[in-house]
C-alpha angles and dihedrals in degrees: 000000000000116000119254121219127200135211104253088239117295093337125107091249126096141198148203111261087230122043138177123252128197107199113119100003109061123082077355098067109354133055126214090265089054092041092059086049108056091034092055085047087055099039100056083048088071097264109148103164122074123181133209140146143200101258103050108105091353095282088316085103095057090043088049090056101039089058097051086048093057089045096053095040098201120176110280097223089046089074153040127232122184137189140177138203132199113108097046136204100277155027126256129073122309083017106082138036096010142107089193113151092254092050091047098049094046093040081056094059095033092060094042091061097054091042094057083226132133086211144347132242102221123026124195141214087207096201129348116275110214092192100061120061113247085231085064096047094042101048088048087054093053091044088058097047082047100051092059092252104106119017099213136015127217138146145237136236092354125158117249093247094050094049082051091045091048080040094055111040083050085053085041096056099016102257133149112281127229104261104187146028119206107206133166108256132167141134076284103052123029108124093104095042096041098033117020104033087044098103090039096059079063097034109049101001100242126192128217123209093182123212126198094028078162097052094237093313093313098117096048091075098235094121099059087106105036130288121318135224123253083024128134103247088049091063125113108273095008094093082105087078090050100093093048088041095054113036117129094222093050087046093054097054091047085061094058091041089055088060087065094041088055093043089052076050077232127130112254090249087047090064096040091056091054099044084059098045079044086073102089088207093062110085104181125019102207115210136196133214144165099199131033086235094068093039088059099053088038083057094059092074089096085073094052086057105085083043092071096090121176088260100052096051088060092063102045084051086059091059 
């Protein structure tokens, strides 16, 4: 089935319904070899959008991807590369945990060298930062828009009243505004993207490129038994997704949700996938995946989502 591609918000760009992440997976699980694999895989399915940030892997991922990027030498206007800052590289002042104007600026340059890039498509604000004024973090994002090196700025995890203040004081100076969120949202976690984003989709036209549509590897059904080796939650440092992975109550629910996956002759992440592309206010679904194999199948979801009747969504929601 062809790829679809939506509009990021209100704004001119658009991107395939389905992209490609790299948390977790890159430099972690997967070499600069694997990574151009399973990028050139994506990208002849019609994926245009791949997503990365400064802290995953502690700059490796981006290093991973630029590599592979070198390597496949696609045409730079035929896709789309992301990054985000917030936590930083290292450990003293102005250099964690901040989204102050110095740290922005340098983070910018920082990324752009490991990615090999002269700019990047999509630039996050990875988490809020309560110490700097919103003022001070907009007005570096439009500088770096403005400043050719990301084409457009957005956050993550933000709450709905901090994407309206960084909204309004851009509107207020003419500044770039902030285009996309990129918030967690599965069958497991919606409230933010269904409830509290909801006026903001209208009012400012925000985008979602949305991260974790399996809900860690919940929703793939591997952890039925346990947790498996080589998975995700028994990595070094990811102890912290046991308790959610494992839960009697969550795991329940995933075994129901398998029947209609079965029915709908689809894999449980398959129809994960779709349920979350299904929701008209999600631009971009990013996946994740240690082998091309599992890529391959993930990107067949485009074929569960006329599936998803009506009929068929109600049941899921009584699940």
């Amino acid at each position: 089935m062809d790829m679809q591609y939506r509009r990021l918000g209100k704004a001119g760009i658009k991107v395939s319904v389905l992209s490609l992440g790299s948390w977790v997976t890159f430099h972690n699980q997967v070499n600069v070899d694997s990574a151009a694999e399973m990028m050139q895989a994506a990208y002849e399915a019609g994926v245009n959008f791949f997503d990365n940030a400064e802290v995953y892997a502690g700059g490796k991922s981006e290093q991973v991807m630029g590599e592979a990027l070198k390597k496949l030498g696609w045409r730079r206007s035929s896709f789309l590369v992301s990054t985000k800052f917030y936590w930083g590289l290292n450990d003293k002042p102005n250099e964690r945990n901040t989204l102050n104007r110095k740290r922005l600026l340098e983070a910018m340059d920082g990324s752009l060298l490991r990615l090999g890039l002269d700019y990047v498509d999509l630039v996050f604000c990875h988490r809020p930062d309560a110490d700097t004024p919103i003022e001070e973090t907009a007005h570096a994002m439009h500088n770096i828009v403005e400043s050719g090196k990301a084409m457009y700025w957005g956050v993550s995890e933000w709450s709905a009243d901090e994407i309206r203040a960084a909204w309004d004081v851009c509107h207020k100076y003419g500044w770039h505004k902030p285009t996309m969120e990129q918030p967690e949202y599965n069958l497991f976690h919606r409230e933010r993207v269904e409830k509290e984003y909801a006026r903001l989709y209208e009012d400012i036209g925000l985008g979602t490129t949305i991260w974790s549509p399996l809900a860690s590897g919940l929703l793939t059904g591997k952890y039925q038994k346990g947790i498996p080796q080589g998975s995700r939650a028994a990595l070094k440092g990811y102890g912290w997704l046991k308790d959610d992975l494992t839960n009697k109550d969550n795991l329940a629910r995933v075994s129901k949700l398998g029947k209609i996956a079965k029915e709908l002759e689809c894999s449980l992440p398959q129809l994960a996938l779709a349920w979350c592309a299904k929701n008209p206010n999600v631009s971009t679904v990013i996946m994740g995946a240690s082998r091309v194999e599992q890529l391959r199948e993930n990107l067949k979801a485009l074929e569960v989502l006329p599936k998803l009747t009506e009929d068929v969504m109600k049941r899921i929601e009584g699940i």
